[in-house]
MARTORLUM-11543 format. One record per residue (C-alpha): residue in one letter; x, y, z. Coordinates in steps of 0.25 Angstrom, whole numbers, plus 5000, padded with zeros to 4 digits. Layout:
BEGIN
+------+------+------+------+
! rest !   c1 !   c2 !   c3 !
+------+------+------+------+
!    a !    X !    Y !    Z !
...
+------+------+------+------+
//
This chain:
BEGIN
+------+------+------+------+
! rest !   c1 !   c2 !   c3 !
+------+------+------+------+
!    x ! 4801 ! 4672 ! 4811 !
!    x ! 4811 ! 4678 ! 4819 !
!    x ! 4808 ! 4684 ! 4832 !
!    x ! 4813 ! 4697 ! 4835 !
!    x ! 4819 ! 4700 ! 4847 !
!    x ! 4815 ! 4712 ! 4856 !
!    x ! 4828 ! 4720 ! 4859 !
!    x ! 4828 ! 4726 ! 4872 !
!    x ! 4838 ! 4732 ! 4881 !
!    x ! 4840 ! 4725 ! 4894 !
!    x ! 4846 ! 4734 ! 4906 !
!    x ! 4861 ! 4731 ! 4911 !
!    x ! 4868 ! 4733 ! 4923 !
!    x ! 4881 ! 4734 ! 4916 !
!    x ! 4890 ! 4747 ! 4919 !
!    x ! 4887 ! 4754 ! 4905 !
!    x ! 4876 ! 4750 ! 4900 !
!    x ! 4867 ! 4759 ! 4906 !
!    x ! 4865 ! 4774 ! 4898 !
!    x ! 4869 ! 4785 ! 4909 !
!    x ! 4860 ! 4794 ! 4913 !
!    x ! 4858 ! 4807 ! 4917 !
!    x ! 4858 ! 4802 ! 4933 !
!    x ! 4872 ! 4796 ! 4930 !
!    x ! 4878 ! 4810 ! 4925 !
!    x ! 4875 ! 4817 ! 4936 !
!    x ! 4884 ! 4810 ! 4944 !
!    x ! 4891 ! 4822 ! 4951 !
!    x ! 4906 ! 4826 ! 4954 !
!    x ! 4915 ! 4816 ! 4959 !
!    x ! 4924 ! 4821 ! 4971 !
!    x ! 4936 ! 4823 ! 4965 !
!    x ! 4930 ! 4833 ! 4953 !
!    x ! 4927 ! 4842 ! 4965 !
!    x ! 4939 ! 4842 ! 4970 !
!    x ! 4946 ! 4846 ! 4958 !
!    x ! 4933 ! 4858 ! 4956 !
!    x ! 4937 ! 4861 ! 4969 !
!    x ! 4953 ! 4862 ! 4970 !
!    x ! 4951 ! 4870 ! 4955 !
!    x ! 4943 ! 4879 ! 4963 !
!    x ! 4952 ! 4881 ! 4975 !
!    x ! 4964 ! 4884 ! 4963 !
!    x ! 4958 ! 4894 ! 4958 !
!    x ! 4953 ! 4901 ! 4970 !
!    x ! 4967 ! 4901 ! 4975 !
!    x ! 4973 ! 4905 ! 4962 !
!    x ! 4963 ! 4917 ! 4960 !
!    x ! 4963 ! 4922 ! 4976 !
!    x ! 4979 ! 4922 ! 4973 !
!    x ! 4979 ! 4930 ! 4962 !
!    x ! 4971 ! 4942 ! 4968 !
!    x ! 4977 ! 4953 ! 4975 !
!    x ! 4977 ! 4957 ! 4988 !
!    x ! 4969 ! 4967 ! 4991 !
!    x ! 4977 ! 4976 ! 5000 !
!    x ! 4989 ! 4973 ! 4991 !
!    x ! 4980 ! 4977 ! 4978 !
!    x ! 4975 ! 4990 ! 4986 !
!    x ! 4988 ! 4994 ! 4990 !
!    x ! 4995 ! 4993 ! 4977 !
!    x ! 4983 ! 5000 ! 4973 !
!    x ! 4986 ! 5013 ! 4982 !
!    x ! 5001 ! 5012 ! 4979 !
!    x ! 4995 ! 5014 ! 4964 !
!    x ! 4988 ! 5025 ! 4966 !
!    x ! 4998 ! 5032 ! 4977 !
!    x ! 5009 ! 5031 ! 4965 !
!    x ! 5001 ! 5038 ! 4955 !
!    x ! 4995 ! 5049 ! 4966 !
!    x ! 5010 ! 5051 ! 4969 !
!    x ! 5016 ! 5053 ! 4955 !
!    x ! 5005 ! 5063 ! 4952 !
!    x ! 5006 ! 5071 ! 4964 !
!    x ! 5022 ! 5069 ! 4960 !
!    x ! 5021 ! 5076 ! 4948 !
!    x ! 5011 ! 5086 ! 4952 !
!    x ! 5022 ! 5092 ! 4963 !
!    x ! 5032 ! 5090 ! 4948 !
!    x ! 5022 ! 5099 ! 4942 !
!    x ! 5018 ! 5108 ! 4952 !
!    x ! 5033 ! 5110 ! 4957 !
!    x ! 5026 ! 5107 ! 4972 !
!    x ! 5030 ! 5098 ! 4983 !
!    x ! 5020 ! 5085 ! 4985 !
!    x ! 5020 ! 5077 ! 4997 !
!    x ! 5013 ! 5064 ! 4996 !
!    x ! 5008 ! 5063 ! 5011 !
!    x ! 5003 ! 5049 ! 5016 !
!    x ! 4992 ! 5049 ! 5028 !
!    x ! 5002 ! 5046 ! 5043 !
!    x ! 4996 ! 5036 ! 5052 !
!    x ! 4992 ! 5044 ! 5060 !
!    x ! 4985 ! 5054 ! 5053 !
!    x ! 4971 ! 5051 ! 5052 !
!    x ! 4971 ! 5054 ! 5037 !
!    x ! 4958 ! 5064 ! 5037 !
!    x ! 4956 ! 5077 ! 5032 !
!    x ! 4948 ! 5086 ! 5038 !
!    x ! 4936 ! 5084 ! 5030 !
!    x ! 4937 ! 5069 ! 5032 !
!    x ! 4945 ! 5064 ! 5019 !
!    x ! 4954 ! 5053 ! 5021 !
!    x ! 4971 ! 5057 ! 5018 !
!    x ! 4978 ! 5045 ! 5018 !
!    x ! 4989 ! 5055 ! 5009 !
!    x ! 4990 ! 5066 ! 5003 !
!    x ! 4998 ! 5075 ! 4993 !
!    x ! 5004 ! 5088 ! 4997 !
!    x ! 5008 ! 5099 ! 4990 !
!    x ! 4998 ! 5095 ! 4977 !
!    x ! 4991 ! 5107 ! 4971 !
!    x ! 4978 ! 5109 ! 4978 !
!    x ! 4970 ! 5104 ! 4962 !
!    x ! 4976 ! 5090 ! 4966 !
!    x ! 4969 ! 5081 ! 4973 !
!    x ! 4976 ! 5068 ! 4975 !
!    x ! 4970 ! 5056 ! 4983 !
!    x ! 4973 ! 5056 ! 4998 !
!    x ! 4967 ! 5041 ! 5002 !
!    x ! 4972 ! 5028 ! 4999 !
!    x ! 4961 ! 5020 ! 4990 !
!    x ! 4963 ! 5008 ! 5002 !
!    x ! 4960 ! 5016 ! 5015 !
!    x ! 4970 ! 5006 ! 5023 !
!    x ! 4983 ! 5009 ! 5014 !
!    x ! 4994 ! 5019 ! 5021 !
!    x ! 5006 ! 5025 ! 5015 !
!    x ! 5020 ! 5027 ! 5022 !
!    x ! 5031 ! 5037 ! 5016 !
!    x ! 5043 ! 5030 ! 5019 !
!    x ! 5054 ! 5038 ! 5024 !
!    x ! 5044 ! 5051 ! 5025 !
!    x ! 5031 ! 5056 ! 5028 !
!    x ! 5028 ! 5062 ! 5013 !
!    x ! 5032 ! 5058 ! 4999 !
!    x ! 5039 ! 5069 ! 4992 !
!    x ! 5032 ! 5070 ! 4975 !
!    x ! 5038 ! 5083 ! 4969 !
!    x ! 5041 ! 5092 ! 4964 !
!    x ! 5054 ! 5087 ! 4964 !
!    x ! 5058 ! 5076 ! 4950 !
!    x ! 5067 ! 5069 ! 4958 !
!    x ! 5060 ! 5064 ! 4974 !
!    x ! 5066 ! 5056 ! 4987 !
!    x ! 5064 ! 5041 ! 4985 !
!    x ! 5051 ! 5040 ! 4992 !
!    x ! 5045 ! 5026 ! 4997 !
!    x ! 5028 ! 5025 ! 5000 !
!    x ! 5024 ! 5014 ! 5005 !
!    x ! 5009 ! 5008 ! 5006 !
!    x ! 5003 ! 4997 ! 5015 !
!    x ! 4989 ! 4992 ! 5015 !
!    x ! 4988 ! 4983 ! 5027 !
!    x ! 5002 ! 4973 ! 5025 !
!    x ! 5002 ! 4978 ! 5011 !
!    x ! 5014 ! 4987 ! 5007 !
!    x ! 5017 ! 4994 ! 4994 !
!    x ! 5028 ! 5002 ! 4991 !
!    x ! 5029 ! 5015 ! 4983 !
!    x ! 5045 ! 5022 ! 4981 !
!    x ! 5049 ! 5032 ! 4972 !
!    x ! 5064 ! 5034 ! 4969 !
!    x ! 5060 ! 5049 ! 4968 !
!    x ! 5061 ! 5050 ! 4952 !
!    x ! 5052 ! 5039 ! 4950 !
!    x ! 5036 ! 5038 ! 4952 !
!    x ! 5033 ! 5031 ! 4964 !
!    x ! 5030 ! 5017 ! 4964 !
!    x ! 5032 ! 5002 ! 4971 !
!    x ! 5047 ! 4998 ! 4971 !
!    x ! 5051 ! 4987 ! 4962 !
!    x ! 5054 ! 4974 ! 4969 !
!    x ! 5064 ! 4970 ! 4958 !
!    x ! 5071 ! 4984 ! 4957 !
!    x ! 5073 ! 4984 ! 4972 !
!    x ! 5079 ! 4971 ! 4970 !
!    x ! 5088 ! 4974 ! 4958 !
!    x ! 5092 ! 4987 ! 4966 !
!    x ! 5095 ! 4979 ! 4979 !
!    x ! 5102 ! 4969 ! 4972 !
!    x ! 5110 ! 4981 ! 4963 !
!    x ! 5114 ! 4987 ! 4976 !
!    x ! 5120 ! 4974 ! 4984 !
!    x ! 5128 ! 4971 ! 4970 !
!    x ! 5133 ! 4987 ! 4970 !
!    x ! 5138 ! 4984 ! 4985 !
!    x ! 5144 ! 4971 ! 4981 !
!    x ! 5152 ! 4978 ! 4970 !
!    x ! 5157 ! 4989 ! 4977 !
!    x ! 5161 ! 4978 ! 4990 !
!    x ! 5177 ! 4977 ! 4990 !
!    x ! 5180 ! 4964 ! 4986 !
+------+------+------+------+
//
C-alpha cells in the first residue's frame, strides 16, 4: 500500500512569497509624492491669484462705465432739449454735501428738473479731474471741444477723451500710437532734404 503524503504548506522567509496584506497597503505617501501635491498646489494658486483682477482697477473701470453712459445720456438729453448741460465733478475742496445730507461727488446742470441722474461714485474713494477745465461741456451743440476726464482710485488712473463728435470713452493705446507714429512720418516728409 502506498502511503499518502500529507501536503502542507511550510512558512518561507523569501521576499514574495508572503500574500500582502491589508497592513502592507497602508504604507503611506512617500516624500517626494507630497512634494509634487504640494508644488501642483502652489501652481495653481499662483496661476489663479494672477488671473483675478484688482480690485481698485476693476471698481474703477467700473465707474468710468457707468460715467460714459451717464454722460452720453445727459449728452443727448441737452441734443434733445436744445439746453446747455454741464457735467460738473465734486472740487477737493468742496465737502460734496447737500444741505439735506446727500453726498455729490458730481452733478449735471442744466438737465430738466424730471431727470434725476446719479451724483455719487459707486466707489466712495474714486475722484474725477476735468482736464484743461472745471466742467465738461455735453450740448446742445452736434459738434463739442475735445474734452479729457480723468479718473483715479488710489494709484489707479483711467482716462476718458472725447474728440467732441464722438461718445466719450478711454483712448486707444494703438491709435495713439498709429497717430504718433503718422505725425513723426508727416514731419519727416515735409523736412527739406
Amino acid at each position: 500500500m502506498a502511503s499518502r503524503a500529507v501536503k502542507t504548506r511550510m512558512p518561507t522567509s523569501a521576499p514574495g512569497s508572503r500574500p500582502r496584506t491589508r497592513r502592507g497597503a497602508a504604507r503611506g505617501f512617500t516624500v517626494i509624492e507630497l512634494l509634487l501635491v504640494i508644488a501642483i498646489m502652489s501652481i495653481a494658486v499662483a496661476l489663479v491669484s494672477w488671473a483675478l483682477p484688482d480690485g481698485d482697477a476693476a471698481r474703477l473701470e467700473e465707474d468710468a462705465a457707468r460715467l460714459t453712459a451717464l454722460l452720453e445720456m445727459a449728452r443727448a438729453e441737452a441734443r434733445v432739449s436744445g439746453s446747455t448741460v454741464r457735467w460738473v465733478p465734486r472740487a477737493d475742496a468742496d465737502p460734496g454735501t447737500l444741505a439735506n445730507g446727500q453726498v455729490v461727488n458730481f452733478r449735471f446742470v442744466g438737465l430738466p428738473p424730471s431727470i434725476k441722474l446719479p451724483t455719487r461714485w459707486l466707489d466712495a474713494r474714486v475722484s474725477a479731474q476735468v482736464v484743461g477745465a472745471s466742467t465738461v461741456l455735453l450740448g446742445p451743440e452736434a459738434i463739442l471741444p475735445a474734452q479729457r476726464i480723468v479718473l483715479s482710485l488710489g494709484d489707479k488712473r483711467v482716462e476718458l477723451v472725447s474728440d467732441g463728435l464722438g461718445p466719450f470713452a478711454e483712448p486707444d493705446p494703438a491709435a495713439a500710437g498709429d497717430a504718433a507714429a503718422g505725425t513723426t512720418a508727416a514731419a519727416a516728409a515735409a523736412a527739406p532734404r
